[in-house]
Backbone of each chain as ProteinMPNN parsed JSONL, in Angstrom:
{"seq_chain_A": "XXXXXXXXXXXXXXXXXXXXXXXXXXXXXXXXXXXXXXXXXXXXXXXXXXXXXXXXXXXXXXXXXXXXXXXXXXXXXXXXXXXXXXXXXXXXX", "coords_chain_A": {"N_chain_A": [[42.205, 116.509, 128.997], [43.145, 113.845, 128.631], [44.691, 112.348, 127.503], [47.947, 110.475, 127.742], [50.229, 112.354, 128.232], [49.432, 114.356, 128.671], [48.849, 114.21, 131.0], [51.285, 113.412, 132.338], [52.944, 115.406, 131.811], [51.716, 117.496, 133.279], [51.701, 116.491, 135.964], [54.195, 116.683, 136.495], [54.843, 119.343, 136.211], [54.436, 120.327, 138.678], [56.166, 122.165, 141.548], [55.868, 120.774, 144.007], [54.737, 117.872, 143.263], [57.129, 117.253, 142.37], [58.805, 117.102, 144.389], [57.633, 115.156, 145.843], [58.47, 112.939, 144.39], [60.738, 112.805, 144.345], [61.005, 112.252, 147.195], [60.342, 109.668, 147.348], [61.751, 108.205, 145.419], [64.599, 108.43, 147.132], [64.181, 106.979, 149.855], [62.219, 104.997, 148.676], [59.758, 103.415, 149.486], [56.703, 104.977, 150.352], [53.953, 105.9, 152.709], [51.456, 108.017, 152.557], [50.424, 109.282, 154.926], [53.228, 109.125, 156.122], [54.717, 110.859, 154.333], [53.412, 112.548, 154.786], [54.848, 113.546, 157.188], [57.467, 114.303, 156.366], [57.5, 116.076, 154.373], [56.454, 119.556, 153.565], [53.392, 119.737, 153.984], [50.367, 119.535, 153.765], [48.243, 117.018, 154.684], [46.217, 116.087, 153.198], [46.844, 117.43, 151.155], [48.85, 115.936, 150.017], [47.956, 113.348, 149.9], [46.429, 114.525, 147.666], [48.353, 115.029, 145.878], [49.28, 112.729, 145.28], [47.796, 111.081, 144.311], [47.374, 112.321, 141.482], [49.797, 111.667, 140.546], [49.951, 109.05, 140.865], [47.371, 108.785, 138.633], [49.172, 109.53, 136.442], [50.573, 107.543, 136.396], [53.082, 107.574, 136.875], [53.654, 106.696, 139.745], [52.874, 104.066, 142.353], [50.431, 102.426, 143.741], [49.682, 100.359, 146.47], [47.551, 98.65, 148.353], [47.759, 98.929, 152.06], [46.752, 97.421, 154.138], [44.846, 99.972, 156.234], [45.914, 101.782, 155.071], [47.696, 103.157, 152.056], [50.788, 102.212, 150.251], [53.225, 103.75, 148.53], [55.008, 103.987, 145.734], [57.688, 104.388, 143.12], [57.038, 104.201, 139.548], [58.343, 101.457, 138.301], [59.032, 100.39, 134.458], [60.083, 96.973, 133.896], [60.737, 95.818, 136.219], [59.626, 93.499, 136.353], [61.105, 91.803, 134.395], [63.605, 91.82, 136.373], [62.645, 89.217, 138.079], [61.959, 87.394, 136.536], [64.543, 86.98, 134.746], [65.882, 85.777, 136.887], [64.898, 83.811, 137.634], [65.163, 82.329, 135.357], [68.031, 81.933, 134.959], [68.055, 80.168, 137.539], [66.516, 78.283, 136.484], [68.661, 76.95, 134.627], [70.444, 76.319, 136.121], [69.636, 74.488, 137.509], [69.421, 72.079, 135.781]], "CA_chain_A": [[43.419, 116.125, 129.73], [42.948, 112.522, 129.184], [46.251, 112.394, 126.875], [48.869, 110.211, 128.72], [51.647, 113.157, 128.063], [49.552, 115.459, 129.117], [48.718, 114.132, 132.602], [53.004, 113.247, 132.637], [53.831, 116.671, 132.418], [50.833, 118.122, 134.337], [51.823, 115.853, 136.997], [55.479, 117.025, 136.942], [54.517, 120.632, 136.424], [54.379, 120.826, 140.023], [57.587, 121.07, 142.103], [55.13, 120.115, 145.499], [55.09, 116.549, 143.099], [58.323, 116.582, 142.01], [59.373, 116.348, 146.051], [57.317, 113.339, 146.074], [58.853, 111.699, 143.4], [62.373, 112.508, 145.044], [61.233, 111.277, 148.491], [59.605, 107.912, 147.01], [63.352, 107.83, 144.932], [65.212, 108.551, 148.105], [63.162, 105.992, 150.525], [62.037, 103.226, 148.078], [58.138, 103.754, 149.477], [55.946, 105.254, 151.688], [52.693, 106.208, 152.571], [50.256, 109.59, 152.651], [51.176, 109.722, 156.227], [55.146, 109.802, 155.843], [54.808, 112.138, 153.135], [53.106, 114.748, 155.565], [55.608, 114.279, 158.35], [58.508, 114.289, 155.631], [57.307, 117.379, 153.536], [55.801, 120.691, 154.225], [52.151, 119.789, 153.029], [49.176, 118.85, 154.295], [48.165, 115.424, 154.464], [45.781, 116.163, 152.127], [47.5, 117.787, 149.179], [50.075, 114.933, 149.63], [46.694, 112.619, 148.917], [45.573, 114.859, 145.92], [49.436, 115.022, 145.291], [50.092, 111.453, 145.197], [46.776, 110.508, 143.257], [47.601, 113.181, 140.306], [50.937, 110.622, 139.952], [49.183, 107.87, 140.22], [47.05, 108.48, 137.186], [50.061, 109.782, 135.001], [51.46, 106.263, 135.899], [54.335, 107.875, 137.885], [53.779, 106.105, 140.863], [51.924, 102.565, 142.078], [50.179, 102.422, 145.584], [49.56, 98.98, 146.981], [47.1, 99.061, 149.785], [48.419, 97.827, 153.28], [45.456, 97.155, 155.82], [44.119, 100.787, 156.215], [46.705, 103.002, 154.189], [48.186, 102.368, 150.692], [52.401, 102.801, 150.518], [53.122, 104.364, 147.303], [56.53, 103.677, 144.907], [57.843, 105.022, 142.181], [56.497, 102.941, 138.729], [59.887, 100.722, 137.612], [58.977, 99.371, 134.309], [61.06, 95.936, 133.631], [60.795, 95.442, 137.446], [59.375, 92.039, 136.495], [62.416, 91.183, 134.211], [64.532, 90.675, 136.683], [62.428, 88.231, 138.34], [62.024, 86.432, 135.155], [65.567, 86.686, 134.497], [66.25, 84.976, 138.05], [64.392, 82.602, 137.657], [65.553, 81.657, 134.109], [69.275, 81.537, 135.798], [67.573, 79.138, 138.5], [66.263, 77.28, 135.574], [69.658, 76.126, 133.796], [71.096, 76.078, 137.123], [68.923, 72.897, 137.587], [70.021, 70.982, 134.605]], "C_chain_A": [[43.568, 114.611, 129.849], [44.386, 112.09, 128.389], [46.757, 111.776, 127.774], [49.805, 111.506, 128.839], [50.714, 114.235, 128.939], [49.392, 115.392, 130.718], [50.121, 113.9, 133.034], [53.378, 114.596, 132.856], [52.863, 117.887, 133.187], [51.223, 117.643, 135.471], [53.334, 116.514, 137.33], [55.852, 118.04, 137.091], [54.573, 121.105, 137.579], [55.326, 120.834, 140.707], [57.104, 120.248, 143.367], [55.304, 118.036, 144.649], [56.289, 116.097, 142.85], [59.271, 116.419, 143.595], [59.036, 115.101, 145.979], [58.054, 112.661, 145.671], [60.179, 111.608, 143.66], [62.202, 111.84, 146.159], [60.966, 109.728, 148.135], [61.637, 107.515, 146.402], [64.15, 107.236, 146.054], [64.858, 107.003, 149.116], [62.891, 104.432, 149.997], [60.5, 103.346, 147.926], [57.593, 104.573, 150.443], [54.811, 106.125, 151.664], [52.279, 107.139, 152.704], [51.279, 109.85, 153.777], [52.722, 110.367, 156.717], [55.438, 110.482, 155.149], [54.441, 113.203, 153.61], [53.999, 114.636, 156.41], [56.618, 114.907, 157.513], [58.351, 115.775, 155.187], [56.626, 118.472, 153.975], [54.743, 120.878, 153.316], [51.161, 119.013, 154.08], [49.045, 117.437, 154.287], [47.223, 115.33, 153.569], [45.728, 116.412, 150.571], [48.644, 116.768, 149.326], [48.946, 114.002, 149.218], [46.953, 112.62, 147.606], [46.913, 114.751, 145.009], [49.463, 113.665, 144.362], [48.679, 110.58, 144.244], [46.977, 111.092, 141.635], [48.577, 112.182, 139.739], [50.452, 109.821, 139.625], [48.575, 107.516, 138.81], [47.52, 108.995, 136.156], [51.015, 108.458, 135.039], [52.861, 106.121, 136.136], [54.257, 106.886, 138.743], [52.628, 104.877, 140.712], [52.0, 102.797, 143.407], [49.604, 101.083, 145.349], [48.712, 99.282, 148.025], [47.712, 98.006, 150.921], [47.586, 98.21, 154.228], [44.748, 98.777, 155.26], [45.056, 102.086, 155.381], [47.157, 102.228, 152.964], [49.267, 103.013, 150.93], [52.705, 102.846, 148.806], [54.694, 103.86, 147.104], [56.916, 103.793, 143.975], [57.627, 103.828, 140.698], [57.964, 102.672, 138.375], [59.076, 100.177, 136.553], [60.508, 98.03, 134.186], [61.542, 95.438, 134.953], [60.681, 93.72, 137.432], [60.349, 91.058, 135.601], [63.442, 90.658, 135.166], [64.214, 90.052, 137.494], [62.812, 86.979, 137.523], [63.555, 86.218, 134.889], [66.726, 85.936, 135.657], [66.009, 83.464, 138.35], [64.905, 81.412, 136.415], [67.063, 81.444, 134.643], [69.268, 80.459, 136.617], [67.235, 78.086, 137.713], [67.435, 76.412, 135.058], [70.745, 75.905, 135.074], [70.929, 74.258, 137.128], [69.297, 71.74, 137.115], [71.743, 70.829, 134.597]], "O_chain_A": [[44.003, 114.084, 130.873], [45.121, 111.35, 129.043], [46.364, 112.129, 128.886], [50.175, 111.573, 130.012], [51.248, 114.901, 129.826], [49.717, 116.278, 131.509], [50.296, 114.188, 134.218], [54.004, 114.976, 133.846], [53.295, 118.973, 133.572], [51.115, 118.517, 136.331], [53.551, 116.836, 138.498], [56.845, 118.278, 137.778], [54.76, 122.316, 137.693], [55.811, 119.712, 140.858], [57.717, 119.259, 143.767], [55.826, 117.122, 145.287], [56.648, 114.928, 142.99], [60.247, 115.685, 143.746], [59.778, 114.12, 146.021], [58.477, 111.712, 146.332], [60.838, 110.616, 143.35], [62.958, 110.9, 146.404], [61.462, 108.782, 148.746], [62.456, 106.769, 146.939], [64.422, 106.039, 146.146], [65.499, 105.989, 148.838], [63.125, 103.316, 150.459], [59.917, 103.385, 146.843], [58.268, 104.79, 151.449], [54.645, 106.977, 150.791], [53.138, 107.617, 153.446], [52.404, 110.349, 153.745], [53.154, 111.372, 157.282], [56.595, 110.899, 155.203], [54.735, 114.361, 153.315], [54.323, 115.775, 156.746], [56.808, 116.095, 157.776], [59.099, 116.623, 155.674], [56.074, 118.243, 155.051], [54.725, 121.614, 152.329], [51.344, 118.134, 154.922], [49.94, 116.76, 153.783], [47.322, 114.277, 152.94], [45.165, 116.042, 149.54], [49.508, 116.946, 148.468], [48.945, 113.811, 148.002], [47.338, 111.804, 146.769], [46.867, 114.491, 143.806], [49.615, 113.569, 143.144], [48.845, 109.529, 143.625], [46.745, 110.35, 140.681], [48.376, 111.778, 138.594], [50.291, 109.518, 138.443], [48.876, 106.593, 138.054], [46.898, 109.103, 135.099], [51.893, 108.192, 134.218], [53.633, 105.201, 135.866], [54.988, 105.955, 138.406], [51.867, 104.62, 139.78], [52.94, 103.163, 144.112], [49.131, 100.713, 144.275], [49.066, 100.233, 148.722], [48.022, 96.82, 150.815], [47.692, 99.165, 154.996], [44.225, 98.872, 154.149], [44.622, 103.229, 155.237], [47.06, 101.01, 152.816], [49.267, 104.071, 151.559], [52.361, 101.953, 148.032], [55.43, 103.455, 148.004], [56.333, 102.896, 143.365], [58.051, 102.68, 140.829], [58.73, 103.614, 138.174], [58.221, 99.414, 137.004], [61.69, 98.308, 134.39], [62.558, 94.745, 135.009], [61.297, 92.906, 138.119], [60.471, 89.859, 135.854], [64.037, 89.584, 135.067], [65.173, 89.841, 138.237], [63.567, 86.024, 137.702], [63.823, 85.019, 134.808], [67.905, 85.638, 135.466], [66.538, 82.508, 138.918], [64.997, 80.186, 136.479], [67.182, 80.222, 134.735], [70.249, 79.716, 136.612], [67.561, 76.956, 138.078], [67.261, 75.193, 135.034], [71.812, 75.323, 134.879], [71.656, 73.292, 136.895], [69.48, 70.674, 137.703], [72.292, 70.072, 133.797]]}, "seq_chain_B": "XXXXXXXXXXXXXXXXXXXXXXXXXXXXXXXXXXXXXXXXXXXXXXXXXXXXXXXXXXXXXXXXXXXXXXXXXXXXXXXXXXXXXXXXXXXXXXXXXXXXXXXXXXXXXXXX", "coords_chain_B": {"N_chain_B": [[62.222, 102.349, 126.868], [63.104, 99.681, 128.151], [66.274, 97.66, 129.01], [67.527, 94.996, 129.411], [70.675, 93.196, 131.239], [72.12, 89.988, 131.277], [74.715, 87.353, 132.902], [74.574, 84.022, 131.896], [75.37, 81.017, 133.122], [75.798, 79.072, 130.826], [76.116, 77.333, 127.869], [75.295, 79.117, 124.847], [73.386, 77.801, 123.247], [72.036, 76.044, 124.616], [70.886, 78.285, 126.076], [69.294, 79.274, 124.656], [67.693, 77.152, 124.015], [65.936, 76.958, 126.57], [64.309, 79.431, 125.612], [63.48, 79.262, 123.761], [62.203, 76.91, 123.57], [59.034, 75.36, 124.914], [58.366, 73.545, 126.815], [60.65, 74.142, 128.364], [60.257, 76.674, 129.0], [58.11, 76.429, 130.619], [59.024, 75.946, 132.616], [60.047, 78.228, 134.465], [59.13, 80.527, 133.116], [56.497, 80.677, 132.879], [53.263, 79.196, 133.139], [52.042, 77.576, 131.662], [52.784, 77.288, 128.543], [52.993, 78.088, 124.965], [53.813, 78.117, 121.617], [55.021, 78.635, 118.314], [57.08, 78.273, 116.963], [57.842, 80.909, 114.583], [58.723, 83.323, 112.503], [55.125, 85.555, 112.522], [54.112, 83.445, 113.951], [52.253, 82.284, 116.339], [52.035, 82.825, 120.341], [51.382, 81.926, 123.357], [50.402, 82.842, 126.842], [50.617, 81.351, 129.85], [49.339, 82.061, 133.261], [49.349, 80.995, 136.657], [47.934, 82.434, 138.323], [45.884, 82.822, 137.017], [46.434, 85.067, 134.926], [46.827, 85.65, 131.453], [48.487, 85.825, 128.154], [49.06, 87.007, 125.095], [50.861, 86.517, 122.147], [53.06, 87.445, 118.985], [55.2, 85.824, 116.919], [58.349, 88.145, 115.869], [60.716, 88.061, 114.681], [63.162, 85.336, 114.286], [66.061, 84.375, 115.141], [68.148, 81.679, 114.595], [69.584, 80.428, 117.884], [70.693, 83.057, 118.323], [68.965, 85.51, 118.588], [65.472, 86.321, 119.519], [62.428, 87.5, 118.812], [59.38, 88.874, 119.94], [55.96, 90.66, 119.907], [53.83, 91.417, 122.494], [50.141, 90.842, 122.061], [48.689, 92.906, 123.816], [50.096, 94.954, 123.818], [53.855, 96.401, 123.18], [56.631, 95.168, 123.023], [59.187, 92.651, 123.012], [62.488, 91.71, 122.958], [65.115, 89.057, 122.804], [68.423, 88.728, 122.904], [71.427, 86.704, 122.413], [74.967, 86.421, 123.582], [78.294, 85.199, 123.446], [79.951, 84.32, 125.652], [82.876, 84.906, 128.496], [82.349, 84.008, 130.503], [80.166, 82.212, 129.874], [77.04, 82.854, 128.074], [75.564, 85.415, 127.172], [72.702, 87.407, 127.938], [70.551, 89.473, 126.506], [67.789, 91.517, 127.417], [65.228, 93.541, 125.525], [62.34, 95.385, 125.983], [59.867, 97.494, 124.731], [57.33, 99.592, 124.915], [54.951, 101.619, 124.014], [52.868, 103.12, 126.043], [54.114, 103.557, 128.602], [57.011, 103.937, 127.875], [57.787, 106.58, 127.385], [56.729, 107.903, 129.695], [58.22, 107.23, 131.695], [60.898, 107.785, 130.75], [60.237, 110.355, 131.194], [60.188, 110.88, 133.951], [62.352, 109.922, 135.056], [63.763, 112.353, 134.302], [62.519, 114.26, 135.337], [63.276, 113.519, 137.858], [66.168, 113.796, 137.91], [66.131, 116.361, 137.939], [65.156, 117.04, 140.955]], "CA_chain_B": [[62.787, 101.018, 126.517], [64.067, 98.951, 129.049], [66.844, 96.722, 128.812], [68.566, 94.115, 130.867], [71.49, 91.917, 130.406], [72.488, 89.385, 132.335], [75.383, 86.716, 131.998], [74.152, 83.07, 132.439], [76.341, 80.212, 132.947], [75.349, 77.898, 130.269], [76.264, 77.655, 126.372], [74.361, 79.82, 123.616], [72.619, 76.487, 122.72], [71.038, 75.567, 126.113], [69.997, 78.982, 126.564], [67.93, 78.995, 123.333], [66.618, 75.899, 124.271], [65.226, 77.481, 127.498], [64.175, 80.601, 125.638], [61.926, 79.118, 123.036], [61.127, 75.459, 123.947], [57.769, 75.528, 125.533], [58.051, 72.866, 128.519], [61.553, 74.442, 129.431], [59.4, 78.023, 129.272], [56.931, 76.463, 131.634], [59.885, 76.104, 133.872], [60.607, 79.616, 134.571], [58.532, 81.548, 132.948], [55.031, 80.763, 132.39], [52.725, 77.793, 134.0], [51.645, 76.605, 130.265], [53.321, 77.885, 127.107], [52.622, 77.322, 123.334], [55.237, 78.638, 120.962], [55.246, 78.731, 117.226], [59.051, 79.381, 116.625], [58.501, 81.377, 113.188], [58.008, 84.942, 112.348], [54.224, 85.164, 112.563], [53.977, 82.407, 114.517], [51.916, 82.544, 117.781], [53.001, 82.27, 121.427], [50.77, 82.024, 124.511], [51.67, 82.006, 127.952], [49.492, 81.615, 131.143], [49.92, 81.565, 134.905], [48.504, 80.138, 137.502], [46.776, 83.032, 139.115], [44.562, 83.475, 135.755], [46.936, 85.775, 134.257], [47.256, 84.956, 130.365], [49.203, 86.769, 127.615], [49.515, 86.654, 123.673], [52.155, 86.924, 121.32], [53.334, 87.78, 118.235], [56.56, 85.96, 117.394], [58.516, 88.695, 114.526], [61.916, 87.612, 113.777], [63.799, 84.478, 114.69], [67.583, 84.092, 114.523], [68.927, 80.668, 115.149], [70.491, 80.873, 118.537], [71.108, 84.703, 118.113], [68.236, 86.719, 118.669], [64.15, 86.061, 119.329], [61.354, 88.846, 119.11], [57.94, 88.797, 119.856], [55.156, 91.58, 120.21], [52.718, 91.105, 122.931], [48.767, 91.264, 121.412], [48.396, 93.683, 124.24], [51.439, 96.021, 123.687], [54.863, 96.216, 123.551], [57.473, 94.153, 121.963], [60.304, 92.241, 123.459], [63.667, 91.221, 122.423], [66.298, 88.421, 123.54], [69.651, 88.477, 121.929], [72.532, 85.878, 122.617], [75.868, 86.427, 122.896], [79.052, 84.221, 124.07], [80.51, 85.204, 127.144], [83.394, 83.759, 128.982], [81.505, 82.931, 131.816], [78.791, 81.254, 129.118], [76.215, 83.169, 127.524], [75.326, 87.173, 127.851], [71.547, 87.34, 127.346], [70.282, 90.799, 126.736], [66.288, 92.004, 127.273], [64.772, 94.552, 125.495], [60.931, 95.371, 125.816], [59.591, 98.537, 124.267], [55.821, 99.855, 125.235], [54.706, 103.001, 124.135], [52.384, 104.022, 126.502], [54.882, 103.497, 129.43], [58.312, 104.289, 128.204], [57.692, 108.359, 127.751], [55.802, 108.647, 131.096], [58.832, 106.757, 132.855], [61.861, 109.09, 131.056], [60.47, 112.375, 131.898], [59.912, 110.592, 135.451], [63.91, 110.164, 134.927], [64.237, 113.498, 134.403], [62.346, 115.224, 136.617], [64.224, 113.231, 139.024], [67.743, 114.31, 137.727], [66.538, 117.636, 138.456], [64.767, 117.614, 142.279]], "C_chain_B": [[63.407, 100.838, 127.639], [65.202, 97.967, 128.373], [67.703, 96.29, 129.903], [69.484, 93.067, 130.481], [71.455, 91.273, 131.573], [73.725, 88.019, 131.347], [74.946, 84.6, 132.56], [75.143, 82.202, 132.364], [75.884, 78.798, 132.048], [75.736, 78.604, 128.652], [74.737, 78.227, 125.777], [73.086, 79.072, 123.618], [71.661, 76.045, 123.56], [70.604, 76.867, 126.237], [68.613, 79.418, 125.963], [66.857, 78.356, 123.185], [65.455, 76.526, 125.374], [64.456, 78.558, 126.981], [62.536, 80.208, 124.515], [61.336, 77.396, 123.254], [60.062, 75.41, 125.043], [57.787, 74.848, 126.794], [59.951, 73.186, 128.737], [60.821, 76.207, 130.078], [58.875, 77.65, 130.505], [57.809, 76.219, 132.821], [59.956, 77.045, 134.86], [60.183, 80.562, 134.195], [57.071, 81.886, 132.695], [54.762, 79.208, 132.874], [52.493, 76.581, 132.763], [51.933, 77.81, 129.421], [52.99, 77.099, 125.494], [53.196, 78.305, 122.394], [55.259, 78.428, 119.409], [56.051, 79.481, 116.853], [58.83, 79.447, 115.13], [57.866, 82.293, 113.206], [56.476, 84.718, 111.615], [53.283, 84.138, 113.222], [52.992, 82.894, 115.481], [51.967, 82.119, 119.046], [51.363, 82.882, 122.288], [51.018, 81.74, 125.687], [50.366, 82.352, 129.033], [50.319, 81.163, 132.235], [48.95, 81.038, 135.786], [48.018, 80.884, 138.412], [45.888, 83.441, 138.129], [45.492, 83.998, 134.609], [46.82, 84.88, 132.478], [47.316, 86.018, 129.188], [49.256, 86.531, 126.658], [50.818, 87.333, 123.044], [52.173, 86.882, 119.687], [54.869, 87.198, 117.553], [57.145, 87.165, 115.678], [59.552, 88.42, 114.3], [62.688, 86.612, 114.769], [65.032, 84.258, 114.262], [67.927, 83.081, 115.551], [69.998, 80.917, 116.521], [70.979, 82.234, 118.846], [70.143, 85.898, 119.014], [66.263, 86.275, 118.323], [63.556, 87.39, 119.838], [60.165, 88.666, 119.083], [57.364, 90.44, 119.867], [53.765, 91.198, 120.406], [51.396, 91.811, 121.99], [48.422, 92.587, 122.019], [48.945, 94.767, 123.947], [52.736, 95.815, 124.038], [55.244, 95.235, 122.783], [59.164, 93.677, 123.009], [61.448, 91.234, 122.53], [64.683, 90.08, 122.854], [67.408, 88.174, 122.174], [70.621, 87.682, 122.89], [73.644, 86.12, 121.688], [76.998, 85.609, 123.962], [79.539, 85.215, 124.36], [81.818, 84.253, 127.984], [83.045, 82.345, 129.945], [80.459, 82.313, 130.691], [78.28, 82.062, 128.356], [75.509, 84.927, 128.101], [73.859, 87.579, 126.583], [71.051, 88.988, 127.626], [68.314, 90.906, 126.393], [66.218, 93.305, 126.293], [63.511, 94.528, 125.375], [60.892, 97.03, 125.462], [57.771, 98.341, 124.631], [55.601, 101.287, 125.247], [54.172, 103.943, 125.176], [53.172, 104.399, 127.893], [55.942, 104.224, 129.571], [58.521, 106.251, 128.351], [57.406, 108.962, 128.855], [57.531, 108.643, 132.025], [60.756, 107.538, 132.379], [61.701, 110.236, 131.005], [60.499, 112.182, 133.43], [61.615, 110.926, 135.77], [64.434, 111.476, 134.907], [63.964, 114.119, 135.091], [63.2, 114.588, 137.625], [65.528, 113.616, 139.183], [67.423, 115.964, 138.089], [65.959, 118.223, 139.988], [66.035, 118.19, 143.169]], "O_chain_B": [[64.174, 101.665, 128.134], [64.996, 97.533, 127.24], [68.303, 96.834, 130.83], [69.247, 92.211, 129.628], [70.976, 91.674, 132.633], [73.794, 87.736, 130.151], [75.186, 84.212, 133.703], [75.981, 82.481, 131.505], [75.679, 77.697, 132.558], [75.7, 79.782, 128.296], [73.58, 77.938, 126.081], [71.981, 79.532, 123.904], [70.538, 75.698, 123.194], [69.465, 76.744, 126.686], [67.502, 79.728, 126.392], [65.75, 78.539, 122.679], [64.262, 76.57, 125.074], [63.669, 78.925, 127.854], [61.359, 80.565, 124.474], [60.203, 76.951, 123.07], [60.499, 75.432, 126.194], [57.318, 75.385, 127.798], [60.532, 72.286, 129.343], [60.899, 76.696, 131.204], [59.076, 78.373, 131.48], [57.336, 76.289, 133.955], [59.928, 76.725, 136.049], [60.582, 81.625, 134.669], [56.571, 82.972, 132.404], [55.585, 78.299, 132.985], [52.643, 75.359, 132.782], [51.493, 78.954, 129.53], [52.829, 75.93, 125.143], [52.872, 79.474, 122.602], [55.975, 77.427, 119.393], [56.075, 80.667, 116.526], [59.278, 78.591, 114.367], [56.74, 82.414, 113.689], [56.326, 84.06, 110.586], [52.066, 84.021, 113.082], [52.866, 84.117, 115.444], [51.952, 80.89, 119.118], [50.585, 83.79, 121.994], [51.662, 80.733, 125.981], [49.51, 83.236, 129.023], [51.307, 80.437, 132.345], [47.808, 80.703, 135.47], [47.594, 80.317, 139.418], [45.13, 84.385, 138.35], [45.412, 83.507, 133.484], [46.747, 83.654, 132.396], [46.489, 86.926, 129.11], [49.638, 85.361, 126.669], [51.499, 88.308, 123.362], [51.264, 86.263, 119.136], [55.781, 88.022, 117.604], [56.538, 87.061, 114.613], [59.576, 88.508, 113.073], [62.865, 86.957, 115.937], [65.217, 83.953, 113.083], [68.023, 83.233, 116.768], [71.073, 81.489, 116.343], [71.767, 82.349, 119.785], [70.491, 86.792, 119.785], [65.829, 86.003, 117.204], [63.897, 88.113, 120.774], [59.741, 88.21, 118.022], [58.171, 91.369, 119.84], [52.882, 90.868, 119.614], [51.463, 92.882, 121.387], [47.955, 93.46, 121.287], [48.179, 95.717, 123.782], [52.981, 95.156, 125.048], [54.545, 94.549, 122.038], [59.964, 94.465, 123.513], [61.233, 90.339, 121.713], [65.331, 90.685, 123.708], [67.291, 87.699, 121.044], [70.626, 87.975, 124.086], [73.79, 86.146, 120.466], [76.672, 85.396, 125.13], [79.671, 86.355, 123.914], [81.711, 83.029, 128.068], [83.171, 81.133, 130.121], [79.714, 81.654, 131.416], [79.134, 82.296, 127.501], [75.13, 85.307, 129.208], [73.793, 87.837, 125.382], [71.16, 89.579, 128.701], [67.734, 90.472, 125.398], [67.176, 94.077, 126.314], [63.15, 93.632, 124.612], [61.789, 97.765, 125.875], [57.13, 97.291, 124.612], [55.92, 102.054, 126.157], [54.585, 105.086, 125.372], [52.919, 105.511, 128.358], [56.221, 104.932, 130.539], [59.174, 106.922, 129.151], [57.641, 110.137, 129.139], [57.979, 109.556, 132.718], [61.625, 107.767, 133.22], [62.548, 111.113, 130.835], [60.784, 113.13, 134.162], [62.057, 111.841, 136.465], [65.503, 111.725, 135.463], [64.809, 114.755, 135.721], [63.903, 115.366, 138.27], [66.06, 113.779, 140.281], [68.323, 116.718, 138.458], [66.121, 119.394, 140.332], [65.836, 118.687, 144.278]]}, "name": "protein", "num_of_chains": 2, "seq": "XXXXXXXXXXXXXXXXXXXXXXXXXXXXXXXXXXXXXXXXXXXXXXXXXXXXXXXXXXXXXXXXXXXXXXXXXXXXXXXXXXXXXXXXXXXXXXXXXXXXXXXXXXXXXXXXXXXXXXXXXXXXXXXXXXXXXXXXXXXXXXXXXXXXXXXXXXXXXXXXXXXXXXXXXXXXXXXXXXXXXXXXXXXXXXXXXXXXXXXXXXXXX"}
């Protein structure tokens, strides 16, 4: 199971993850904790939930102090920094 | 594949300049850049928390259109095109191991 595809659609195989991946949509982020008040799951299978994403590369947790707040992976997130900054650039001149 | 446009307010010519001249790079996009504008060429770019990145450059069109493909993965695109407001710069990056994960993510989402 080490396949990227196959942990993508093992991971999505589930509809318990495919809530997640609508509440993280919905929301923007949020952590283990808000995922058990939010959903009808343990706080633990929202864990094992939200780690299964993790390593299909669905999702990205950040840690904050004693919890990590999870968010759905964007790539090209860092384009439009870069492309803000390059605007800021010819601004200049 | 991602892609991103955007429309900048500056001629074709100046944005080119910014796109492959190395100390306008280090402006905006990288802390120290090194740039060999020709297919085959090689591009390096570092930041100033360590980070540092190789390149690949593969086809160069005057003003038009520059492509690299990072050493690591992936390949990015900038095309120029005139715009009223100035200049309409379009991204594209491609990365295999990424872009499949992130449209079935798309899809499962079109269907929760």
């Amino acid at each position: 199971m080490s396949d990227p595809l196959n942990l993508v659609f093992g991971a999505l195989a589930d509809p318990s993850r495919r809530q997640v991946i609508g509440y993280l949509s919905t929301r923007g982020t949020a952590t283990a904790t808000e995922l058990t008040g939010e959903l009808p799951m343990t706080r633990q299978a929202v864990a094992k939930h939200l780690a299964t994403l993790a390593d299909a590369g669905l999702v990205e947790g950040e840690r904050q102090g004693r919890e990590t707040r999870y968010k759905l992976t964007r790539a090209g997130t860092e384009w439009d920094d870069r492309l803000d900054a390059l605007r800021r650039h010819l601004q200049r001149r | 594949m991602i892609r991103k446009e955007i429309v900048l307010p500056a001629p074709r010519e100046e944005v080119w300049e910014a796109l492959t001249e190395p100390e306008r790079l280090e402006d905006w996009f990288a802390n120290d850049v090194e740039l060999d504008l020709r297919p085959g060429g090689g591009a390096s770019f570092r930041w100033s928390n360590g980070e540092e990145r190789h390149a690949t450059v593969i086809d160069v069109e005057y003003e038009r259109r520059l492509a690299f493909e990072w050493d690591d993965e992936g390949e990015v695109a900038f095309t120029l095109d005139d715009d009223v407001d100035g200049t309409r710069l379009t991204v594209e990056e491609s990365s295999p191991t990424w872009s499949t994960a992130l449209d079935l993510q798309a899809s499962a989402l079109a269907l929760v």
